[in-house]
C-alpha distance (Angstrom), angle and dihedral (degrees) to the residues before:
residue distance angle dihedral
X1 . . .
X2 3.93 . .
X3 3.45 123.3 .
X4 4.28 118.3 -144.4
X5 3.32 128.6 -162.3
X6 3.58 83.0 -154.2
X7 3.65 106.1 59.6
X8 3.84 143.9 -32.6
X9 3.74 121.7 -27.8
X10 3.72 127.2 -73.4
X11 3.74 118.6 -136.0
X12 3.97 127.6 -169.2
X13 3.50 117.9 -175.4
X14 3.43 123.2 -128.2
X15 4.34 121.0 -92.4
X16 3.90 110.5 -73.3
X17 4.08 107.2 -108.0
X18 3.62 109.9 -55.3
X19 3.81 101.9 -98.7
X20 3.54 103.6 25.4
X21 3.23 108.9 89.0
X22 4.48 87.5 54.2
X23 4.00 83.0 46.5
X24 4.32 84.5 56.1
X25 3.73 101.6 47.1
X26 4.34 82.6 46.3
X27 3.99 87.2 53.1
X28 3.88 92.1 39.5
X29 3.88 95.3 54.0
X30 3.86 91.4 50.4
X31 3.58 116.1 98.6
X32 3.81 135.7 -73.0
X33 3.72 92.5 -103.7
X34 3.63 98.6 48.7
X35 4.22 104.7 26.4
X36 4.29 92.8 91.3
X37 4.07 83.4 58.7
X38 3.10 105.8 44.4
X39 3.95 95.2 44.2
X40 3.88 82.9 50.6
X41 3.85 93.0 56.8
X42 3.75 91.3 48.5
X43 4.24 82.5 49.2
X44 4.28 84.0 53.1
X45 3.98 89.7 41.1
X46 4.38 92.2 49.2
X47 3.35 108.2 16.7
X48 3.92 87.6 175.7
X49 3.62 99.7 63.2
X50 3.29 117.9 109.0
X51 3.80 102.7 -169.9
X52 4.02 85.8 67.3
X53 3.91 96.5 49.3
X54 3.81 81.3 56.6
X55 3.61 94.0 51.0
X56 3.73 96.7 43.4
X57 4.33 83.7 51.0
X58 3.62 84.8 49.3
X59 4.10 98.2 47.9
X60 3.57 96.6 34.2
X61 4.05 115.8 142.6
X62 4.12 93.0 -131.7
X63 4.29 138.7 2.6
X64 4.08 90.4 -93.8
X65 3.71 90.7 57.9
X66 3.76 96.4 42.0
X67 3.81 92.1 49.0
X68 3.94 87.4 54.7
X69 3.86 98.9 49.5
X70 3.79 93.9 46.4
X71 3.88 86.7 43.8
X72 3.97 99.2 58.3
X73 3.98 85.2 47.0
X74 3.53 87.8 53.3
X75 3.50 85.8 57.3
X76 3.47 104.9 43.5
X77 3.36 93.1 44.2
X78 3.71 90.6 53.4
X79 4.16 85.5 55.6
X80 3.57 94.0 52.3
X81 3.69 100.0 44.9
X82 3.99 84.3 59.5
X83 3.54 91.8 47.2
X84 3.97 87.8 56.5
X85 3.81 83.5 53.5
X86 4.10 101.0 -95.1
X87 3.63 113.2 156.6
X88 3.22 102.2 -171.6
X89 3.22 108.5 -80.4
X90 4.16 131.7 69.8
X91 3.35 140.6 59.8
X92 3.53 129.7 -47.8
X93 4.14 103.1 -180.0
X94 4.05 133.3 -152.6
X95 3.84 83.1 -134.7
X96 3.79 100.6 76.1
X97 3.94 108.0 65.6
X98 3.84 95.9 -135.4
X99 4.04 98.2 60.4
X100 4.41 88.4 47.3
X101 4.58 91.1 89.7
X102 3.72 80.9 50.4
X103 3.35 107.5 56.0
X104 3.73 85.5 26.6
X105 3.95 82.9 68.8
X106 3.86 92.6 42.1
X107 3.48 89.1 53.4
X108 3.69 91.2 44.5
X109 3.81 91.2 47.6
X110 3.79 101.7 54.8
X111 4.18 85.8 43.7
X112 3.84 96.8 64.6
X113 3.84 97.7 35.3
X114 3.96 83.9 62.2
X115 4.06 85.7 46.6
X116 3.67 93.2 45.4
X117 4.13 97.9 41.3
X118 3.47 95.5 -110.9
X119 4.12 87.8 130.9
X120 3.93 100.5 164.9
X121 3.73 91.3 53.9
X122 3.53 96.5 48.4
X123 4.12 86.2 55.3
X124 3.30 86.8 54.4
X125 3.42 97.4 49.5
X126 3.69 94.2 49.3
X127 3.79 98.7 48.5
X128 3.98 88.8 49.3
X129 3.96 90.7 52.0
X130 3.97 87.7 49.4
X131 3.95 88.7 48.8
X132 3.75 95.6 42.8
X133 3.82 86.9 56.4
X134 3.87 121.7 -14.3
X135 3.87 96.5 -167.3
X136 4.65 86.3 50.1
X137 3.89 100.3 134.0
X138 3.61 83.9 -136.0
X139 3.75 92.8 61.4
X140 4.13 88.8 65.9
X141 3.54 109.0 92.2
């Protein structure tokens, strides 16, 4: 966590597992037919990365499915952001590498409740992505 005199706190979360991320970009350059399993085994090799939660939202065969991937890295990202000392409250930016599967699944999150008509969740969602980081490219639109 950084502390500002200028405003709230800054948290990055710490580097996905070492090797996950080369296992992704492996499973994400297979083809079509094949890419949703072999992102899932790299989900049931590192369950704590969030980059592949974010993937597996983003790859995911119908809206139940996608809902439930970006949900658990929601969740896990939630866990390590208070293991990095969030409390909270403060900013977790797009700009630093390591908080992008996180607000990847945020962003995720608040997408499918809208498609699924789960309205007040989706709010929710969308207001915690702004507060996380108001300038997140995700956050436009």
């Amino acid at each position: 966590m950084h502390l500002s005199g200028s405003g709230p706190p800054e948290t990055v979360l710490d580097p996905e597992p070492v090797g996950c991320l080369d296992a992704l970009d492996e499973a994400l350059a297979t083809g079509e037919n094949v890419r949703h399993d072999a992102v899932a085994a790299v989900a049931a090799r590192w369950p704590r990365c969030l980059a592949v939660w974010a993937s597996l939202g983003d790859l995911a065969r119908d809206r139940v499915e996608a809902y439930a991937a970006y949900r658990v890295g929601y969740h896990r990202g939630l866990d390590r952001l208070r293991q990095n000392g969030w409390r909270g409250s403060g900013f977790v930016r797009w700009e630093h590498l390591e908080n992008r599967g996180f607000l990847r699944c945020v962003h995720g999150l608040a997408r499918l409740a809208g498609e699924i008509g789960e309205s007040t969740e989706q709010e929710r969602c969308e207001l915690f992505l702004h507060q996380l980081d108001p300038s997140c490219p995700l956050a436009e639109g």
